[in-house]
N, C-alpha and C positions, 0 to 999 in steps of 0.2 A: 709471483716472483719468489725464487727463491737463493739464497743469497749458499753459492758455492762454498767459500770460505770456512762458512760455519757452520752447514749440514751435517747433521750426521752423514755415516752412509746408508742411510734408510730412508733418509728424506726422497728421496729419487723415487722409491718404493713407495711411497705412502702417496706421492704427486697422481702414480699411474693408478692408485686404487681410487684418487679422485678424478682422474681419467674417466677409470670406468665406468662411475657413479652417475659423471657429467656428460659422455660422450659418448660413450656403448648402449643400446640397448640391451644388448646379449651381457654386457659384465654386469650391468645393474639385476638384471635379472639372477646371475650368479651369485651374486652376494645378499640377494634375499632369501635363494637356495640355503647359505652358510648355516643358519641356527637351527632348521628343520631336519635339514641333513645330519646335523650331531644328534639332534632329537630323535632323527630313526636308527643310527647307527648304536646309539643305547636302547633302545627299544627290541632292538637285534638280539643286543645280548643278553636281555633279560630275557627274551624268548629262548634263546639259546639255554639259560639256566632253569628253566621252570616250564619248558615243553616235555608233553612226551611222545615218544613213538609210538604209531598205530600198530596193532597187530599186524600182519600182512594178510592181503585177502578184503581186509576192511576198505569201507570207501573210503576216497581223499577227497579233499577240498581247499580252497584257498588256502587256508591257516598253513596246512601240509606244508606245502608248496611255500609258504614262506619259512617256517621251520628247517626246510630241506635245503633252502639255499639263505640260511640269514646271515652268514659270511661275507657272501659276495653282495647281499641287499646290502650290507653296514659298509664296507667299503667301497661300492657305488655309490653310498649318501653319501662320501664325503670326497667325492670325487670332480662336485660345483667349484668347491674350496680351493683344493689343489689348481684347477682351472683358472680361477679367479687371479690367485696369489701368482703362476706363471704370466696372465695378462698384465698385471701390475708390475711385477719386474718389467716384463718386456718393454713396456710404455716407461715407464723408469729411464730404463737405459736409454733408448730413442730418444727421450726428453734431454738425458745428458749430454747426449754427442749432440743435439741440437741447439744446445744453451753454451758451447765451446770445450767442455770437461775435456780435460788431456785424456790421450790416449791410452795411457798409464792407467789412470785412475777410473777410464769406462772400462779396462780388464781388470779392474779389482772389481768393480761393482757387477762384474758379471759373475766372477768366481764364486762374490759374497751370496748374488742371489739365485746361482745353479746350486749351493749347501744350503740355502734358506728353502728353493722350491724341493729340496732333497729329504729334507726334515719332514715335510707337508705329504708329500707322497709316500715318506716311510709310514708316517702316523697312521694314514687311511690304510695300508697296504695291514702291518701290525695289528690295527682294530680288527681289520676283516679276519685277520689269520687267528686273532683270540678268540671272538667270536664263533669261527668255525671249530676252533679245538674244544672250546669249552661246548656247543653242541653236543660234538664226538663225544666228551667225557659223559655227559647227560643221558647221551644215549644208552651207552655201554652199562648206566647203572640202573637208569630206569627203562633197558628194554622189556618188555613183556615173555615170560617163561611160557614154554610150552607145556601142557598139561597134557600127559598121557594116558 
């Protein structure tokens, strides 16, 4: 139950994320994603800071391959999250037009949770894009010189 009067406007939000705790398989699953996915999106960027470039010519392997792309791995990890947090709005909203919320007040709560899910997708997006420049900067200082 939750008492309209006195909710915030987060309470709606916070219903849907026991929503999906309670009733999704796929959101519960999501939100156990949440702390691993930060966990690799800094793991990205320490790789990013203290990788280096192979000569060329040399083999690759794994590691490579994650050095090469830990950009888009950091903001893929944090891409459960964003998922998650747009289910929970959604169910939010649904919960309130179903519980009588004026019509008024479910297009606030949709405004408030399309800049809440905006926030969440910039973050992931930001990570990925620091990640990948800070790379590029790594690269550029510890490329390997060619010796003539």
């Amino acid at each position: 139950m939750l008492n309209a009067d006195k909710a915030t406007i987060s309470g709606f939000h916070e219903l849907g994320h026991a929503m999906n705790h309670l009733n999704s398989k796929f959101g519960r699953f999501l939100q156990k994603l949440r702390k691993p996915g930060y966990a690799i999106a800094g793991l990205m960027g320490t790789i990013a800071l203290i990788s280096r470039k192979k000569p060329e010519g040399e083999k690759r392997n794994a590691l490579d391959f994650v050095q090469d792309n830990c950009g888009k791995i950091a903001f893929l990890s944090l891409m459960p999250t964003v998922i998650e947090e747009a289910m929970a709005s959604h169910k939010g909203i649904k919960l309130a037009k179903e519980n009588g919320l004026s019509e008024a007040l479910v297009k606030n709560l949709k405004k408030f949770y399309g800049k809440a899910l905006l926030s969440y997708g910039g973050y992931a997006l930001v990570t990925g894009l620091a990640v990948f420049v800070a790379s590029k900067i790594t690269e550029i200082f510890t490329r390997p010189q060619r010796i003539n």
